[in-house]
C-alpha positions in Angstrom: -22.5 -15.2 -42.3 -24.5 -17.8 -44.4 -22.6 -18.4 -46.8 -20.2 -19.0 -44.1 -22.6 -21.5 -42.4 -22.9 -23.4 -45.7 -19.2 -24.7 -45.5 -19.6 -28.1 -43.8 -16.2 -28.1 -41.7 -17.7 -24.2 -40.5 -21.0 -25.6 -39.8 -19.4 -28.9 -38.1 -17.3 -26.8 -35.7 -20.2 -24.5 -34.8 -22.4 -27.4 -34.0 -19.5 -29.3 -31.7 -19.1 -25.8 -29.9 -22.8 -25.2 -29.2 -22.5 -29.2 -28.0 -19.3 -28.6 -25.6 -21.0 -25.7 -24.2 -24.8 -27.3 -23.4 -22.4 -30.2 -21.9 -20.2 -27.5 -19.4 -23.6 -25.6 -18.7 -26.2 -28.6 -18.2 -23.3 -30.5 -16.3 -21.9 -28.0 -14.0 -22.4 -28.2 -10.3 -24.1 -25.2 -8.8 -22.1 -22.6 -6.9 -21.7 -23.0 -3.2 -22.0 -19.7 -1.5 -21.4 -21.4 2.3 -18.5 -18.4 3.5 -17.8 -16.6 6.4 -18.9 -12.6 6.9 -16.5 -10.2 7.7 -15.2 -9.4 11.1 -17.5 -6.8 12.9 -16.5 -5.3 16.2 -19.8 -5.8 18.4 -22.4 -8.6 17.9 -25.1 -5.4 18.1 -22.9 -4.5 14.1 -23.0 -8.2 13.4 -26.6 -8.1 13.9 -27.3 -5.6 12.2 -25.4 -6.5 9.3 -27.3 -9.6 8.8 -30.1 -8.9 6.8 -27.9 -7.1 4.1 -27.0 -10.6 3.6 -30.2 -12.6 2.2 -31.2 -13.5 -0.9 -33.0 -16.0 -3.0 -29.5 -17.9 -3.2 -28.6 -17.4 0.4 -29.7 -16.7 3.9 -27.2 -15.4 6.7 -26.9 -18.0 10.1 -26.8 -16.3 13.3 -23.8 -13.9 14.7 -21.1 -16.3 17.0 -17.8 -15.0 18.8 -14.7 -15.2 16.9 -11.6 -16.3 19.3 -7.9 -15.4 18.7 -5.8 -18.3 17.6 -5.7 -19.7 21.3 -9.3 -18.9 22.1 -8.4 -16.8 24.8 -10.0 -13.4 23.5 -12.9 -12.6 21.5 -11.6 -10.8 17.9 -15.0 -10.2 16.5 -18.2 -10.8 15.4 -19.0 -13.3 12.3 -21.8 -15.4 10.6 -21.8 -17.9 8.3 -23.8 -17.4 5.0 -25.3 -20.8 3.9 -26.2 -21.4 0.0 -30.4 -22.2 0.0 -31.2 -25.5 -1.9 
């Protein structure tokens, strides 16, 4: 490998890599973890399924009704899990 290194168009090409990849890494965007839980059946599951949910990254809101498509009947149990800056 370093004799391989010692070819100037090898050594060139590693060094442009390593650059391309500091440049996706140190200008990336973090990753937004804002998503909705699954459906539970009763707020008491939806509660309880909370905590399973937090992390250093994340931290669970709390448990709200989920209507049908016409709000008339209540489908579920959900929260929304909110990326921590």
């Amino acid at each position: 490998m370093a004799k391989l290194l010692r070819r100037p168009r090898v050594r060139s090409l590693v060094a442009a890599g390593a650059v391309a990849g500091g440049l996706v890494l140190g200008l990336a965007s973090p990753a937004q973890a804002d998503y909705t839980s699954p459906l539970y059946p009763t707020l008491k599951a939806c509660n309880a399924a909370r905590p399973s949910y937090v992390s250093s990254w994340t931290s669970p809101q709390a448990c709200h009704a989920m209507y049908n498509w016409n709000g008339t009947k209540v489908v579920g149990y959900a929260f929304l899990v909110k990326t921590r800056y």
